[in-house]
N, C-alpha and C positions, 0 to 999 in steps of 0.2 A: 573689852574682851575681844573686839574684832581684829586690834592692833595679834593679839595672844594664837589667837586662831591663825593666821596667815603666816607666822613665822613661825608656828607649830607646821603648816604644811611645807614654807619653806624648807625644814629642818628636815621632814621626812624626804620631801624629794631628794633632799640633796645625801642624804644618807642613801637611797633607795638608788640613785646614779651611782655615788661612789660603791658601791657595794657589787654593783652588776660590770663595772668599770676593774676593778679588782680583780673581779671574778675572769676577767678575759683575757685582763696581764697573765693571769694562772695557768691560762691555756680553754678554759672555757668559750669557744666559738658562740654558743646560743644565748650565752649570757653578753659575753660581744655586740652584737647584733642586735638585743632588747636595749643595750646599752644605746647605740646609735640611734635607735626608733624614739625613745623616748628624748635624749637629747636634741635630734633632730626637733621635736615637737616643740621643746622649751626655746629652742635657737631661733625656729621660724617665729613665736611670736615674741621673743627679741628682737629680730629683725622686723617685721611686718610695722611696728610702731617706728621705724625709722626710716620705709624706704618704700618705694610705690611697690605694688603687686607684684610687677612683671620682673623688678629687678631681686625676690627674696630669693626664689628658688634658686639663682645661679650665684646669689652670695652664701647661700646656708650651705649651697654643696661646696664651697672652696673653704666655710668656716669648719665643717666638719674634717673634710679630707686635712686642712690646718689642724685641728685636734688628732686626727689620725696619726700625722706625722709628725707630730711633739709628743706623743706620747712617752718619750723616753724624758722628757723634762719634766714630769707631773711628779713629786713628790709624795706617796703613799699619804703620809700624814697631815697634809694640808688640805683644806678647801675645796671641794673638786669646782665648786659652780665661777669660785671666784677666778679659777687659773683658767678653765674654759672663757669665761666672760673677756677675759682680760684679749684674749685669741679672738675672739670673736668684733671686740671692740678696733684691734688692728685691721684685720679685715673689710671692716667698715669706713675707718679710714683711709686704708689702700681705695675703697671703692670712690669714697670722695673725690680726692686726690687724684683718680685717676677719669671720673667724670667730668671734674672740675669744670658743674654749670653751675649759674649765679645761685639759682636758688639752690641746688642742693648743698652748695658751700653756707649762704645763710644758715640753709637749718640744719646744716651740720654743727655751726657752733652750738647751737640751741640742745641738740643732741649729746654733742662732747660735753658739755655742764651736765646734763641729768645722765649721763651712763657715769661721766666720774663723780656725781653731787651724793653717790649712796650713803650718804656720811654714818646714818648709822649704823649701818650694815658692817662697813668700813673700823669703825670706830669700836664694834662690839668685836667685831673679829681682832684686832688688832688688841685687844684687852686681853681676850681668851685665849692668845699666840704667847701675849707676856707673859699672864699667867702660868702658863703651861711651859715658859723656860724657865721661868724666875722659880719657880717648887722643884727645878734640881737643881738648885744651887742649897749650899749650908747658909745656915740661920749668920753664920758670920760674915755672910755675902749677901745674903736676900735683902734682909733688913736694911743694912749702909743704903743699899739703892735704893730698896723702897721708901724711906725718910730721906734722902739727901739727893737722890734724881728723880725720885717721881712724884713726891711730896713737895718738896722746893725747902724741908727746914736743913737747918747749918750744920755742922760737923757736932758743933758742940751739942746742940738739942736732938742729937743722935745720942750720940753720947751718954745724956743723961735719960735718955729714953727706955736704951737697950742693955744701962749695962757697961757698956764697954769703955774702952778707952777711947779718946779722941784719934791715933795714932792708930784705934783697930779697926773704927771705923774706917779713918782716909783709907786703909790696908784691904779694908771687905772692897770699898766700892771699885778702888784699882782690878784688885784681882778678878771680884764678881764681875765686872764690864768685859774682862778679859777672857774670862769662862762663859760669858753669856754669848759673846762672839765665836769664841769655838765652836760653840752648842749650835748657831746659826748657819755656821761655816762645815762644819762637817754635817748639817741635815740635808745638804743639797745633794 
């Protein structure tokens, strides 16, 4: 139940961010500002587990003002925490890289594993993103993919699964890949 509780609280922070983060694309200033305070708070103790004390505050303020100024690449409909991390994670490496002492190169790698190791994180997001293309496409597009690219079965035990013909299937998966690309392609 402990695993339930913490990605119940994930869940709300990251709705309670994106929400005040919206709110200030809209033109809300004060919801702006709550925005930054509370991400600031979540950024420093991202940071703090990766870098001595003295070096957080002058990387939190270049990872924020870096949020500041991508803001025009945040995608309304995506992840807020994930597209911030990902900023925040280049930042970190610029720092590196631009430190480039022995040790903090060592326990950089050790860092770069666990900032990109979030696999489940990663994994349930990345399920919930397909989900969420794959239910606008038609049943005579969904299905071919979901039994023949995500499932791993044959043309033919599509076929016999769904119905269709062998020839509707190849015909769903071509087009549905092609529709699901567009759907990709025009959310940016």
């Amino acid at each position: 139940m402990q695993r339930t509780t913490s990605h119940e609280a994930l869940k709300a922070r990251e709705a309670r961010l994106q929400q005040l983060l919206l709110q200030g694309l809209d033109g809300d200033e004060s919801a702006y500002r709550q925005f930054l305070t509370l991400l600031g708070a979540h950024l420093r103790s991202f940071l703090r587990r990766r870098l001595q004390s003295a070096e957080v505050e002058d990387l939190l303020q270049e990872a924020l003002l870096a949020v500041h100024n991508a803001l025009h690449t945040y995608r309304r409909d995506q992840p807020l925490t994930v597209w911030v991390q990902a900023i925040a994670r280049y930042k970190l490496m610029d720092h590196f890289r631009a430190h480039a002492r022995h040790d903090a190169l060592n326990d950089s790698f050790d860092d770069q594993a666990e900032l990109l190791a979030d696999e489940d994180h990663r994994a349930d997001q990345a399920q919930r993103d397909l989900a969420r293309l794959l239910e606008q496409l038609p049943d005579k597009q969904r299905l071919p993919i979901l039994h023949v690219k995500l499932q791993g079965l044959s043309v033919e035990e599509t076929a016999q699964r769904t119905g269709l013909s062998t020839s509707a299937v190849k015909v769903g998966v071509h087009r549905g890949l092609k529709a699901l690309a567009a759907l990709i392609g025009g959310s940016r």
